[in-house]
VOGU-3710 file (C-alpha; in Angstrom, 3 decimals, decimal comma):
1> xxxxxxxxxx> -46,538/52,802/-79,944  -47,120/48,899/-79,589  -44,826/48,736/-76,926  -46,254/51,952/-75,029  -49,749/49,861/-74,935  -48,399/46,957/-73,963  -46,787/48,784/-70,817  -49,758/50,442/-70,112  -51,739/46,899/-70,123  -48,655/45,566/-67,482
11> xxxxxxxxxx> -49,145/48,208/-65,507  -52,715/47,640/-65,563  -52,780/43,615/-65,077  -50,066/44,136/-62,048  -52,549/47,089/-60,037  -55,484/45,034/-60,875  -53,732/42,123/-59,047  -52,561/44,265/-56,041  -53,586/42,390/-52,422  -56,141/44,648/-51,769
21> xxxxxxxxxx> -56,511/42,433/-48,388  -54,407/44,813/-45,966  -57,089/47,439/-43,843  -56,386/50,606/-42,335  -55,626/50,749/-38,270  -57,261/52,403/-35,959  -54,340/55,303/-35,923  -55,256/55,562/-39,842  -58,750/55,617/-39,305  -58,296/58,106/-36,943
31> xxxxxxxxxx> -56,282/60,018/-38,625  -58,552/60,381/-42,062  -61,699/60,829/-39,898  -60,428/64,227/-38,357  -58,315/65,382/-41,892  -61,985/64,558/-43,880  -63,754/67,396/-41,929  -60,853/70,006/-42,784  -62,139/72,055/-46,003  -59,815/71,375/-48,926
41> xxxxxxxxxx> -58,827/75,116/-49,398  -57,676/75,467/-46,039  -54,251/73,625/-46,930  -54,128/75,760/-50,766  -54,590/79,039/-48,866  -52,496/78,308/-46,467  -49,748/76,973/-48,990  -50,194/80,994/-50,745  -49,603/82,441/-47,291  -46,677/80,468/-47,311
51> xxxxxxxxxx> -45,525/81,199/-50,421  -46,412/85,133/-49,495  -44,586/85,439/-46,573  -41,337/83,729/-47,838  -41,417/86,620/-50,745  -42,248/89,143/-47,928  -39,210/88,136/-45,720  -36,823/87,618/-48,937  -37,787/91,587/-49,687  -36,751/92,746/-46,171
61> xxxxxxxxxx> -33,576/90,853/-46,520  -34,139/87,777/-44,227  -33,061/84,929/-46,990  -32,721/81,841/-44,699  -36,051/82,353/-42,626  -37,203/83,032/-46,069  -36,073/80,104/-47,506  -37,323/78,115/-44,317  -40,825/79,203/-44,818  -40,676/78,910/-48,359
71> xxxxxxxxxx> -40,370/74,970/-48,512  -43,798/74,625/-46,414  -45,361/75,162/-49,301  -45,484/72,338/-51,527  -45,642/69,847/-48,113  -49,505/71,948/-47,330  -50,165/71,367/-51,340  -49,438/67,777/-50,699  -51,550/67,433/-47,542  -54,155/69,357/-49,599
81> xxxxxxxxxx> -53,943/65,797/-52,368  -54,472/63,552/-49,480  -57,006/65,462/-47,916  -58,786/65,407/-50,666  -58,186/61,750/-51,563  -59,345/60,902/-47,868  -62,708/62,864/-48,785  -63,338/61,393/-52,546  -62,354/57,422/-51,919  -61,976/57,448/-47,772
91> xxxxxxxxxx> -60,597/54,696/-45,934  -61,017/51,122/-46,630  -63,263/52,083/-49,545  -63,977/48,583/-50,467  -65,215/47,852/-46,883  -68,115/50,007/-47,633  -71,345/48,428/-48,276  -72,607/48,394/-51,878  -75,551/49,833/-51,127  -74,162/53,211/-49,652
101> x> -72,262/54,149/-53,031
//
């Protein structure tokens, strides 16, 4: 238990020590700008439609385009995460004036 805490405080001290001096480029920037304005259940909805159509072609016998579409899935869940990290912390966070938060 005394050891679990005291990994827990490393892992804390070594994140808390991170260079936090390295910005986002203007691709990034980019990027985040256009992903922010996407709704967040556009990527979970379209992960389902995914994940219905693989079952869909896997009943009518087509296994490999099945198993094709299948595996977008969990790559639109994960765009869905940084979609919605983009929208909660956005880029460059701490380059944000106090006053706006």
């Amino acid at each position: 238990m005394a050891t679990d805490i005291a990994k827990k405080e490393g892992v804390m001290n070594k994140a808390s020590n991170a260079d936090t001096s390295a910005k986002e480029g203007p691709v990034a920037k980019a990027i985040e700008s256009q992903t922010a304005k996407l709704p967040s259940d556009l990527f979970l909805w379209t992960s389902v439609c995914a994940m219905a159509t693989s079952l869909t072609l896997k009943l009518t016998g087509k296994d490999h385009l099945a198993l094709f579409i299948g595996q977008w899935a969990a790559p639109f869940l994960l765009f869905g995460i940084y979609n919605k990290i983009v929208k909660v912390e956005g880029h460059d966070s701490e380059s944000t004036p106090e006053s706006s938060l």
